[in-house]
C-alpha positions as CSV (number, residue, x, y, z in Angstrom):
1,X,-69.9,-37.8,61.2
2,X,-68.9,-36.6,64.5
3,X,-65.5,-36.4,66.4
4,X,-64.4,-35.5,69.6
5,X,-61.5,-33.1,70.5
6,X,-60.5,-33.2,74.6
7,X,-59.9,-29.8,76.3
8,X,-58.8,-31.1,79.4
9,X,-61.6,-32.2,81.3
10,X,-63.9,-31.0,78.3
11,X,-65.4,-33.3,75.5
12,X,-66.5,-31.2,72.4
13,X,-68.1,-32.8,69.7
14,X,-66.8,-31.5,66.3
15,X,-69.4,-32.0,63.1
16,X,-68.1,-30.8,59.6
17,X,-70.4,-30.2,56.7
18,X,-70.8,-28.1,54.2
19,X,-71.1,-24.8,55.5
20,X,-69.1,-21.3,55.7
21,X,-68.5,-20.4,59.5
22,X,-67.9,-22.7,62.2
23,X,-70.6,-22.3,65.1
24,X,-70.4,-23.1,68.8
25,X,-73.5,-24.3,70.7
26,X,-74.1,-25.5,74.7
27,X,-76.7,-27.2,75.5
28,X,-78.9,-28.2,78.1
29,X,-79.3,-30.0,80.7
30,X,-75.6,-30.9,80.5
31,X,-73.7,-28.4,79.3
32,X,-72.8,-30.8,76.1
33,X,-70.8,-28.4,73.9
34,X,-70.6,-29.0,69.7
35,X,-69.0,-27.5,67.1
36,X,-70.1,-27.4,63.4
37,X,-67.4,-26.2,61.5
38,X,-66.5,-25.9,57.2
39,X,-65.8,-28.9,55.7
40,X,-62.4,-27.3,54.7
41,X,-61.4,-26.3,58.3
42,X,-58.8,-28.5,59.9
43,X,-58.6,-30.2,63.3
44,X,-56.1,-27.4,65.0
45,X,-57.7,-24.7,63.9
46,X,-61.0,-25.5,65.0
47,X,-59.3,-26.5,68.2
48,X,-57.9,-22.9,69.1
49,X,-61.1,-21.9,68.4
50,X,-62.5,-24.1,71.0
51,X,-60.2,-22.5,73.3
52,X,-60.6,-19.4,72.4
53,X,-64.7,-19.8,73.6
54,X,-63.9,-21.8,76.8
55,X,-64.6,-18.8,79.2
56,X,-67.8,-18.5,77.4
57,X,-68.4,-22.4,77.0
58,X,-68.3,-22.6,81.1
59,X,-70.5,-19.6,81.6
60,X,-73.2,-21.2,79.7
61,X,-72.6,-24.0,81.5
62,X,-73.1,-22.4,84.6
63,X,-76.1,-20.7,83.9
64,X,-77.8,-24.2,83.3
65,X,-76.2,-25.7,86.5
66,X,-78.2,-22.9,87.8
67,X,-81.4,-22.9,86.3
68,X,-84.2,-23.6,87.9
69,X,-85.9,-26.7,87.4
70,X,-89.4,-28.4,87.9
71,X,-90.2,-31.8,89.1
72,X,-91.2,-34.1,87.3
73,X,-95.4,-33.9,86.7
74,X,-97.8,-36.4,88.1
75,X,-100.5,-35.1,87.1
76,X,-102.6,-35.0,90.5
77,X,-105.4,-32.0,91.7
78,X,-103.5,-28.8,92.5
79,X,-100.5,-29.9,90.6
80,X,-98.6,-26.5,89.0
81,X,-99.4,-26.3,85.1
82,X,-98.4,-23.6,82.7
83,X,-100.1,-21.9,79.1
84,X,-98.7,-18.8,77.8
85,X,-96.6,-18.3,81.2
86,X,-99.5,-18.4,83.3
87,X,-99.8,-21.2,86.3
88,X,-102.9,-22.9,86.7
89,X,-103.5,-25.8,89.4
90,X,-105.0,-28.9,87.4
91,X,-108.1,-30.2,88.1
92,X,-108.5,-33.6,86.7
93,X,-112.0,-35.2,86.4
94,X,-112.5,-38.4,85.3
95,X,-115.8,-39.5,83.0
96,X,-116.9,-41.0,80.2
97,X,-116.3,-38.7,78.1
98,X,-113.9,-37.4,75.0
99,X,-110.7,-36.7,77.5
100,X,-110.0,-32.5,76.9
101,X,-108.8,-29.6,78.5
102,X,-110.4,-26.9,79.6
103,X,-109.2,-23.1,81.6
104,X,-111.1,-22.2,84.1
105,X,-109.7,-18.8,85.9
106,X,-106.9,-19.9,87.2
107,X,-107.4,-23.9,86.9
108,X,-106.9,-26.4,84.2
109,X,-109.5,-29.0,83.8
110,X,-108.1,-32.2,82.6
111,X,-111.3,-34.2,81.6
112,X,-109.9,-37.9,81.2
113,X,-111.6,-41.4,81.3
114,X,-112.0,-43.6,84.5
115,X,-109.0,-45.2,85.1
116,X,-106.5,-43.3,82.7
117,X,-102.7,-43.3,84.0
118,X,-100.0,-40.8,84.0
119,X,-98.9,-41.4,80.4
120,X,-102.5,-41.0,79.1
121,X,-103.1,-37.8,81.0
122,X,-100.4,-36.3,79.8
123,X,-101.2,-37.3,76.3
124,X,-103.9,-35.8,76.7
125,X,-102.3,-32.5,77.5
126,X,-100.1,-32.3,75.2
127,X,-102.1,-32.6,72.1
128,X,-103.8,-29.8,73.6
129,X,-101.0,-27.3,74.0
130,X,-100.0,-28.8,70.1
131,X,-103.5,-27.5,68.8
132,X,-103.2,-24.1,71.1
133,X,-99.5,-24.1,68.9
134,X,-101.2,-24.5,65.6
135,X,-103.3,-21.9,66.3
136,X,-101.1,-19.5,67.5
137,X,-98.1,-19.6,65.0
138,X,-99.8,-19.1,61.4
139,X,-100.7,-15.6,62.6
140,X,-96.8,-15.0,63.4
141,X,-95.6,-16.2,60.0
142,X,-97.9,-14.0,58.5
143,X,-96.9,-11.0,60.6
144,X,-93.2,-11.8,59.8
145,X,-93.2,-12.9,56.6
146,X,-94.8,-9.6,55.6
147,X,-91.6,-7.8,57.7
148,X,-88.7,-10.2,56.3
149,X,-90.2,-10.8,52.4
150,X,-89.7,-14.2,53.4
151,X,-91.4,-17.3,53.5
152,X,-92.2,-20.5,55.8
153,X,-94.0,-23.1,53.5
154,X,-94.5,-25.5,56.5
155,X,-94.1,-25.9,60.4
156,X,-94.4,-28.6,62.4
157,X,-94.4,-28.7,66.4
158,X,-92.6,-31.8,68.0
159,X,-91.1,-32.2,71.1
160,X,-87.6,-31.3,70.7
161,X,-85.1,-32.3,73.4
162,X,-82.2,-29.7,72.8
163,X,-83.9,-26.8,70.7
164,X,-86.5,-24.6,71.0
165,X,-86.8,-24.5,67.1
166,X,-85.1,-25.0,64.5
167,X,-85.3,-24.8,60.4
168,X,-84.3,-25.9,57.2
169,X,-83.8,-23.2,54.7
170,X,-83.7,-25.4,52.2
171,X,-87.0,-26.9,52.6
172,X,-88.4,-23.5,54.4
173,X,-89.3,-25.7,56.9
174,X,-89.1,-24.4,60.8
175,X,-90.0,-27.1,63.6
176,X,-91.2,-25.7,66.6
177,X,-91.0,-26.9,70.4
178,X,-93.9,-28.5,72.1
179,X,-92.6,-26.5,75.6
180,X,-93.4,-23.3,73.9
181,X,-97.1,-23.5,74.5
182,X,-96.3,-23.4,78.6
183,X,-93.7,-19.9,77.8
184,X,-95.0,-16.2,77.3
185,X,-96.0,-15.7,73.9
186,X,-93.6,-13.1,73.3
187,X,-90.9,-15.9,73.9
188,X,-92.9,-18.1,71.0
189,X,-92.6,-14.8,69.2
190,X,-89.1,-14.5,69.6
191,X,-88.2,-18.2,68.8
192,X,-90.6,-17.9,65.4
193,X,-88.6,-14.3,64.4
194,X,-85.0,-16.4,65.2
195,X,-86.0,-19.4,62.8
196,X,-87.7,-17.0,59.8
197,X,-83.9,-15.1,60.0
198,X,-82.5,-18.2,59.6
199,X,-84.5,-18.0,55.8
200,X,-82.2,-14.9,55.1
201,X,-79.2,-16.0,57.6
202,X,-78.3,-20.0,57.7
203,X,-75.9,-19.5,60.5
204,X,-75.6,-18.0,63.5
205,X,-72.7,-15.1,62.5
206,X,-72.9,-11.3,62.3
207,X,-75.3,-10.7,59.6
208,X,-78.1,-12.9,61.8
209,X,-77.3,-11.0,64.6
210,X,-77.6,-7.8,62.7
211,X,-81.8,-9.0,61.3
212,X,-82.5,-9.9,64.9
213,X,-81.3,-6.4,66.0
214,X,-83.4,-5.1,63.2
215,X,-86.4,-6.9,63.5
216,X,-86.6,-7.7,67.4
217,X,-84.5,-5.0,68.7
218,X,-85.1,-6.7,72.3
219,X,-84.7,-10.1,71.1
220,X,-81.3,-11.0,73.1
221,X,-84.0,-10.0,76.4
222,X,-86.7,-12.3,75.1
223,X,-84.1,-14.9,74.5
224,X,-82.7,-14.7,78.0
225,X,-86.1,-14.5,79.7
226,X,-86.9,-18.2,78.0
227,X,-84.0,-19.6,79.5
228,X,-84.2,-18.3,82.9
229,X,-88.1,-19.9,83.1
230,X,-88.4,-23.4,85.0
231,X,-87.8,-26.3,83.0
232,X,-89.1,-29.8,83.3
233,X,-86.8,-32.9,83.8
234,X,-88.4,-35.6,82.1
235,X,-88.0,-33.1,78.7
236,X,-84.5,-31.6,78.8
237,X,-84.5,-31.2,77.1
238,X,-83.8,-27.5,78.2
């Protein structure tokens, strides 16, 4: 169940469950600020703890005010595309044949049928960064799991409109975000190292912070880096 608590001009939506430290997030494109807070945590307190983060909450908010962002895609010839961070100008070419993708130096070849519309091309694309995805991330669980002594029994990559990943520690299940496939892969990296602490660490309090400094000492860098990058506004998303 979720309340609201007003701070001034400022909506924060308030979700208690059963957990041990309340947690503050912002999140794109918005700014939309939540709170998930102990079940046994009352109303006031978590509102001076709102207060307490407002100079922080409208940083954040600033910062994605600011960001750069990408129009939306229409998928024409010499249209911007990204993989791994890289831009390539699409090419699309239209037969009768299996629609694909294909990199060719610095182009992406979008092989489609006669006729196909926006939505199908970009179908097409994105089930092709999803198998580029599946590819790269069992490698990175094994790497990490060998590091943490932890481990991921499944992943799933979905497009995800306010995370770049999340997991459930119950389940050791981590979901992964579509977008990730157009990043650097030391950004997937990063986001795969955040959920796998999240094994040892449910929350977001001192001790995670304290495996991310251990494991990926320039993780706070990587994590910065992601959300400086372009983001698209038919996703945000972001």
């Amino acid at each position: 169940m979720v309340t609201k608590i007003k701070l001034g001009d400022m909506v924060v939506d308030v979700v208690q469950k059963d957990i041990k430290n309340i947690h503050l997030s912002v999140y794109p494109p918005t700014g939309r600020v939540r709170i998930s807070a102990p079940l046994r945590m009352d109303v006031d307190t978590i509102r001076v703890f709102a207060i307490s983060k407002l100079g922080w909450v409208k940083k954040q908010q600033q910062k994605l005010r600011n960001q750069e962002r990408e129009s939306p895609r229409e998928f024409l010839d010499r249209e911007s595309h990204y993989f791994w961070g890289k831009r390539y100008l699409l090419k699309v070419v239209e037969k009768k044949v299996v629609p694909k993708v294909e990199l060719k130096h610095n182009t992406m070849v979008l092989h489609v049928r006669p006729g196909a519309d926006i939505e199908k091309k970009k179908s097409v694309l994105d089930e092709w960064y999803r198998l580029q995805l599946k590819e790269a991330i069992p490698p990175l669980f094994k790497k990490w799991e060998r590091h943490m002594g932890v481990t991921a029994e499944r992943f799933i990559v979905r497009k995800m409109k306010t995370k770049w990943g999340s997991c459930v520690p119950e389940t050791k299940t981590i979901r992964l975000n579509l977008e990730l496939a157009k990043k650097p892969p030391e950004c997937l990296e990063y986001i795969v190292v955040h959920e796998m602490v999240h094994l040892l660490e449910p929350t977001h309090n001192s001790r995670f912070v304290d495996f991310m400094n251990q494991y990926m000492p320039k993780w706070q860098f990587y994590r910065d880096e992601l959300n400086r990058l372009p983001v698209r506004h038919e996703n945000w998303g972001y």
